[in-house]
C-alpha positions in Angstrom: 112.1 152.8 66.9 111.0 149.3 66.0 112.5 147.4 63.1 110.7 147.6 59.5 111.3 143.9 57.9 112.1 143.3 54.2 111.5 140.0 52.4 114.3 137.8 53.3 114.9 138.7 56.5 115.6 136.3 59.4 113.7 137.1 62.7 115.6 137.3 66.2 115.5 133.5 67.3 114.1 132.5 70.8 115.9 129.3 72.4 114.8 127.2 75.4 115.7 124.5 76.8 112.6 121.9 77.9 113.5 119.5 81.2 110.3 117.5 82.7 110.3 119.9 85.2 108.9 122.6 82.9 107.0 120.1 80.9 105.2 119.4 84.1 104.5 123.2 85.1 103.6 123.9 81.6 100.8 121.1 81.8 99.3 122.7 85.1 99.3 126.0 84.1 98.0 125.5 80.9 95.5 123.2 81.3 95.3 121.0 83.7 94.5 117.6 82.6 95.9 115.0 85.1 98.5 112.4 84.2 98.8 112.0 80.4 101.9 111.9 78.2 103.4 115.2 78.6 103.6 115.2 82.3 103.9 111.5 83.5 106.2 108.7 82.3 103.3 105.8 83.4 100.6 107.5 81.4 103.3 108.0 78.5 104.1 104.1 78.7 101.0 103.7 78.8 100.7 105.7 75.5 103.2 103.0 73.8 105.8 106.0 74.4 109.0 105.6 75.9 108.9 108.8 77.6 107.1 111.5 78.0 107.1 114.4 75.6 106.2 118.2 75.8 102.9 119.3 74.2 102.1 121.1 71.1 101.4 123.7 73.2 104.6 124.2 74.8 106.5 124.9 71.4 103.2 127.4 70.1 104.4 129.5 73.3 107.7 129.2 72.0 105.9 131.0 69.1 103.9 133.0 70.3 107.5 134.3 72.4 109.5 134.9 69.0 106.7 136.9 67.6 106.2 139.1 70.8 109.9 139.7 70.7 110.1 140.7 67.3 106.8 142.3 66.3 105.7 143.6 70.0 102.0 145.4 70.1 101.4 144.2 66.0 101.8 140.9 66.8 99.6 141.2 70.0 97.2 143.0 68.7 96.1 141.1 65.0 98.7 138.4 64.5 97.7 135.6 63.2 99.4 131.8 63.3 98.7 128.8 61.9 101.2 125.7 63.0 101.7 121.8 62.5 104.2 119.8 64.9 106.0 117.5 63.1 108.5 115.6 65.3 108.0 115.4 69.0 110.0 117.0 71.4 111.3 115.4 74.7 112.8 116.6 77.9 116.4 117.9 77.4 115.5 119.1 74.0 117.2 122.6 73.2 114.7 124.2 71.0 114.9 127.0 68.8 111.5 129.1 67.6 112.4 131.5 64.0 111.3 133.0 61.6 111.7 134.0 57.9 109.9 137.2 56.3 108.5 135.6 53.0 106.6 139.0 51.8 105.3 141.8 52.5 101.7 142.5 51.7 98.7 144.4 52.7 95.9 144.5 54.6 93.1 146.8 54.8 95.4 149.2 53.3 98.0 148.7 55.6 101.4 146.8 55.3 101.4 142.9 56.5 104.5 140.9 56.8 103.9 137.4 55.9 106.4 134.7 57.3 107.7 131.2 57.9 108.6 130.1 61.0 109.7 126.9 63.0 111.3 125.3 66.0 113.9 122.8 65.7 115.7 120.9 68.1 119.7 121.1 69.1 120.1 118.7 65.9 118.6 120.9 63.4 115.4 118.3 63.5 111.9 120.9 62.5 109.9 120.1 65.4 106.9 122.6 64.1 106.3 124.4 61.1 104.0 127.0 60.2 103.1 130.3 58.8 102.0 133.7 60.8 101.7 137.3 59.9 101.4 140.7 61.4 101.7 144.4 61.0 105.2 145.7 60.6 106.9 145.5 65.1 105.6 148.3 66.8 108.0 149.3 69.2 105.3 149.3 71.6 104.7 146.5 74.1 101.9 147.1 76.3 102.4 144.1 78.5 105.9 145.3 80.2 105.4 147.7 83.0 107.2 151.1 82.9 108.8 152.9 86.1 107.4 156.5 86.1 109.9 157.9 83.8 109.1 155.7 80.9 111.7 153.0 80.8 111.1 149.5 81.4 110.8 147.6 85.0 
């Protein structure tokens, strides 16, 4: 049975830790764009930065991860995010994606839980801030494969 969240309550962090390696994979599977700042330290110089530094989108998966975890099918299915990144994040960075239930409202009749939620790095240091909300976690998670008796592969 899935979790029903109250105001105040602190969402199950994710944490990750970024090397260039990922930074690099992320940039290819994402979107390919070439050399630029997230994925090549000549480009970054280039940039007037002294090295490179993951993308905006890296930490929104970070996101996207938390929300998954904690909300499963609601969040998949009509979540809704809205995010600024405030401090940039570099290879070696250990960084932290939560979340903080802020109300509960309604939608369309239905309960919606609004939140805050961030990233910061290993010094406490908000990389992103932002707001999402979603229906109260379904238990369900209709992306993870299930062996023939039901449990989870």
């Amino acid at each position: 049975m899935a979790v029903v969240f109250k105001t105040g309550d602190q969402l199950q962090p994710v944490t990750h830790e970024v090397t260039n390696e990922k930074m690099i994979e992320f940039e290819k599977c994402v979107w390919d764009r070439g050399r630029n700042s997230h994925s090549d330290i000549n480009a970054a110089k280039a940039d007037g930065i002294h090295r490179t530094i993951a993308s905006g989108q890296n930490q929104m998966a970070f996101l996207h991860e938390l929300m998954e975890l904690n909300f499963g099918d609601a969040w998949v299915y009509g979540g809704k995010i809205s995010v600024r990144y405030i401090h940039p994040v570099y290879a070696g960075d250990h960084l932290t994606a939560t979340g903080l239930v802020t109300s509960i409202g309604e939608f369309d009749g239905k309960p919606r839980v609004e939140l805050q939620l961030w990233c910061e790095n290993q010094d406490g240091r908000k990389t992103s801030a932002g707001t999402a909300s979603a229906a109260q976690p379904s238990s369900m998670r209709s992306w993870v494969k299930k062996n023939s008796e039901g449990a989870e592969k």
